[in-house]
C-alpha positions as CSV (number, residue, x, y, z in Angstrom):
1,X,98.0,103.7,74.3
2,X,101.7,104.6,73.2
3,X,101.4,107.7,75.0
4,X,100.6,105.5,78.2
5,X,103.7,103.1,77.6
6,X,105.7,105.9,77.1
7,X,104.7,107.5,80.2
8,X,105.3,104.5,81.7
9,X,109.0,104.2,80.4
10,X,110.2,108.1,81.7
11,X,108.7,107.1,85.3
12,X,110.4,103.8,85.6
13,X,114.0,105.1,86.6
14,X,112.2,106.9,89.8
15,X,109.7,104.2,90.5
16,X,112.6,101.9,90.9
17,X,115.1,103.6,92.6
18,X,113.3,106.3,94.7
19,X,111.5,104.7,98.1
20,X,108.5,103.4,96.7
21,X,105.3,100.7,97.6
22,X,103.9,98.9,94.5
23,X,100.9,97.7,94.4
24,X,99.5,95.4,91.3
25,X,95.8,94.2,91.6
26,X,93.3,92.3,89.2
27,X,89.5,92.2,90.2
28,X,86.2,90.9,88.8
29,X,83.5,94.4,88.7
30,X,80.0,94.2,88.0
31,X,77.6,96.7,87.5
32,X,74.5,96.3,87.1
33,X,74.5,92.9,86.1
34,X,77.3,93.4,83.4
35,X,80.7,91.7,84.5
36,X,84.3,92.4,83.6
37,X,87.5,92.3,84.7
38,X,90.0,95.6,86.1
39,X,93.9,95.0,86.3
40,X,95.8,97.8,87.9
41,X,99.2,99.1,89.0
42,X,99.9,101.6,91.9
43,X,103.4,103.0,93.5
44,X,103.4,104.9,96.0
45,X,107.0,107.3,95.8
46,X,108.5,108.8,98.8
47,X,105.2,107.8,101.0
48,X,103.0,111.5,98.8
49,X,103.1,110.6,95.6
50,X,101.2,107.9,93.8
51,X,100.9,106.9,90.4
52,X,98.5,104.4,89.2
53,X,98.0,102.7,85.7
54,X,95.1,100.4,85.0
55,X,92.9,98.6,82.4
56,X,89.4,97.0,82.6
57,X,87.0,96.0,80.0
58,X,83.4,95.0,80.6
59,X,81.1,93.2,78.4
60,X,77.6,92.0,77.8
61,X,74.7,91.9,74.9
62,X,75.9,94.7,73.1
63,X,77.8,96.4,75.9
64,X,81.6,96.3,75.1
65,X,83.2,99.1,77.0
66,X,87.4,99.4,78.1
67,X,89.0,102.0,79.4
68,X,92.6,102.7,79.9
69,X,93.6,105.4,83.0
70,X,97.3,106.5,83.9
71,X,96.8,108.9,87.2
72,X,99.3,110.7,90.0
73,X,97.8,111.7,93.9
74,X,99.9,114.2,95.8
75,X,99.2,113.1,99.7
76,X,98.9,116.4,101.7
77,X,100.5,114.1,104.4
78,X,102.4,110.8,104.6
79,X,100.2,107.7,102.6
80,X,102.1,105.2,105.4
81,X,100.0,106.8,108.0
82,X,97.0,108.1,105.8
83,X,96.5,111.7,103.9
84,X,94.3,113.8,102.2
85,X,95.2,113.5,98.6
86,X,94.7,115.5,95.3
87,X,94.8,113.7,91.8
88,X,94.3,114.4,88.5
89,X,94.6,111.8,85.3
90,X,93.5,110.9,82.1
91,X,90.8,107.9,80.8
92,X,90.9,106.5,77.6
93,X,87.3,104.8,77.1
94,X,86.3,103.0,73.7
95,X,82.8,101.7,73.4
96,X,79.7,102.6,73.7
97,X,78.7,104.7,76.2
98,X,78.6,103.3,80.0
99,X,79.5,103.8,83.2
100,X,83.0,101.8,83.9
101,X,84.4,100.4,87.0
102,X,88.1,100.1,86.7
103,X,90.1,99.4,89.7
104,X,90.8,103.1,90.4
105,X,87.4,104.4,89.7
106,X,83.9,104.3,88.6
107,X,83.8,106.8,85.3
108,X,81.1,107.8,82.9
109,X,81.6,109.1,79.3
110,X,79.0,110.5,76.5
111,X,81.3,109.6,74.0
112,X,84.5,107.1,73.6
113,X,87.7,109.2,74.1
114,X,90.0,110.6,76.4
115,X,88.8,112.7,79.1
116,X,90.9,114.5,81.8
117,X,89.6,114.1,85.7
118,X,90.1,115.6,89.2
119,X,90.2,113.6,92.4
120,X,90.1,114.2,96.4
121,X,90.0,112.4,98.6
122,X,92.0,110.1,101.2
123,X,93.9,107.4,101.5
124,X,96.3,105.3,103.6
125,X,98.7,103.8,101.1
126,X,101.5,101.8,103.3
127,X,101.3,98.1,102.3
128,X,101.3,96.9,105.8
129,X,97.8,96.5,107.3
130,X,95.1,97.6,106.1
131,X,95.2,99.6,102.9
132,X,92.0,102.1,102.1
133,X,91.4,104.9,99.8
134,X,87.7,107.0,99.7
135,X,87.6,109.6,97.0
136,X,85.2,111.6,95.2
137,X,86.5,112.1,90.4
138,X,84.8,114.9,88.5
139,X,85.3,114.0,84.5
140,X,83.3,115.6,81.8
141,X,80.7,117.1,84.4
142,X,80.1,113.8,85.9
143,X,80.6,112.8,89.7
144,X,81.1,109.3,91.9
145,X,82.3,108.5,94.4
146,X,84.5,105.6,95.8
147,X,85.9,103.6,98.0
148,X,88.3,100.8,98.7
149,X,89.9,98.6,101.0
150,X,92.6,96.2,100.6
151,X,93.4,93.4,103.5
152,X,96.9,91.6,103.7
153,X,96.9,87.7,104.0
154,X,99.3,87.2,107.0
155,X,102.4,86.5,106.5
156,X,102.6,86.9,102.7
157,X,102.8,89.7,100.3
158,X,99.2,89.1,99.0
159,X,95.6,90.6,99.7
160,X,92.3,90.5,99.0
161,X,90.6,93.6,98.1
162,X,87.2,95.0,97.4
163,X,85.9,97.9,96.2
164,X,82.9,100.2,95.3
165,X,82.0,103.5,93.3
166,X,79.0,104.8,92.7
167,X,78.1,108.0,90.5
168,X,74.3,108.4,91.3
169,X,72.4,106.3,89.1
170,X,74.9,103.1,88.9
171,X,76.6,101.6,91.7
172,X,80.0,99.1,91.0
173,X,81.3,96.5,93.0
174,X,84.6,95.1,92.5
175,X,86.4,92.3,94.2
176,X,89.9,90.9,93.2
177,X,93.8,89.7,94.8
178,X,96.3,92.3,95.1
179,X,99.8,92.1,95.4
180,X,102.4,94.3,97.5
181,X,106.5,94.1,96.2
C-alpha cells in the first residue's frame, strides 16, 4: 500500500499541472449475490494517458476479499474523442480467493497477492457526454471482459455510472455516482 501512495505522490506534480480530466467514482458491485463497495480515481493527462487508482472490498459468509489496483492506458488516439488503448497495472488482492469487481475491472486470483495485468481495449475518456470504456485484462492466465459507461447529470459535474465485467464463469455488475473536476 506504501508503494501505491508513493506512486501516487511522484504523479501528483503532472496530474496537476499537465492538461488533465479527473474522474473520482464510488459504486455498489455484486456478484453473485455477494455485495461490496469500489471507490476509484481516474485522470486522463494530455487527452492519451490515463492513470487510475482504486479500492473495493466485498464481503459475505466467509467471503472477505479487497483488492487495491494502480494502472496507466496509453490511447493510440485522443480519449476526448475515443481510442484504442493499451494498459498494464498491478492488483493487490487479500482474501480468499474470488473473483473481484472493482471499479476498473473484474479480476480473479488463486492466491492473495500482487499480480501484474495487461489490458486493450477502448475508451472515450472526455468528461463531457457520455463517457465509456470496453476492455478485455489478462492477469495470472485469467481473462474478462468489461465494460462501462458513465452519463453526466446536466448541468453539474456529477454522473451516474454503471458497469459490468464478466470473466466466464462470474458476471459483475456495478453501479455508483461519479464525479468529473
Amino acid at each position: 500500500m506504501q508503494k501505491y501512495g508513493l506512486a501516487l505522490l511522484l504523479t501528483m506534480p503532472v496530474v496537476s499541472f499537465a492538461e488533465t480530466v479527473h474522474f473520482a467514482d464510488v459504486s455498489i458491485t455484486s456478484q453473485d449475490g455477494v455485495r461490496g463497495y469500489a471507490i476509484g480515481y481516474t485522470g486522463v493527462i494530455n487527452e492519451k494517458f490515463a492513470l487510475g487508482l482504486g479500492h473495493s472490498k466485498v464481503s459475505d459468509d466467509g467471503i472477505d476479499v479487497s483488492a487495491t489496483t494502480a494502472g496507466f492506458n496509453f490511447g493510440f488516439q485522443s480519449f476526448d474523442t475515443g481510442s484504442v488503448l493499451f494498459g498494464m497495472g498491478v492488483a493487490n488482492v487479500s482474501g480468499s480467493s474470488q473473483t473481484v469487481s472493482t471499479n476498473l475491472y473484474d479480476i480473479e486470483l488463486d492466491a492473495s497477492g500482487s499480480s501484474v495485468y495487461a489490458e486493450i481495449g477502448y475508451a472515450k475518456l472526455s468528461g463531457e457526454g457520455v463517457d465509456y470504456k470496453v476492455s478485455l485484462v489478462t492477469m495470472d492466465g485469467e481473462n474478462s471482459a468489461s465494460a462501462s459507461i458513465r452519463q453526466p447529470i446536466e448541468g453539474s459535474d456529477w454522473g451516474w455510472q454503471l458497469g459490468i465485467a464478466n470473466d466466464g464463469t462470474t458476471t459483475a455488475v456495478s453501479v455508483g455516482a461519479s464525479l468529473t473536476f
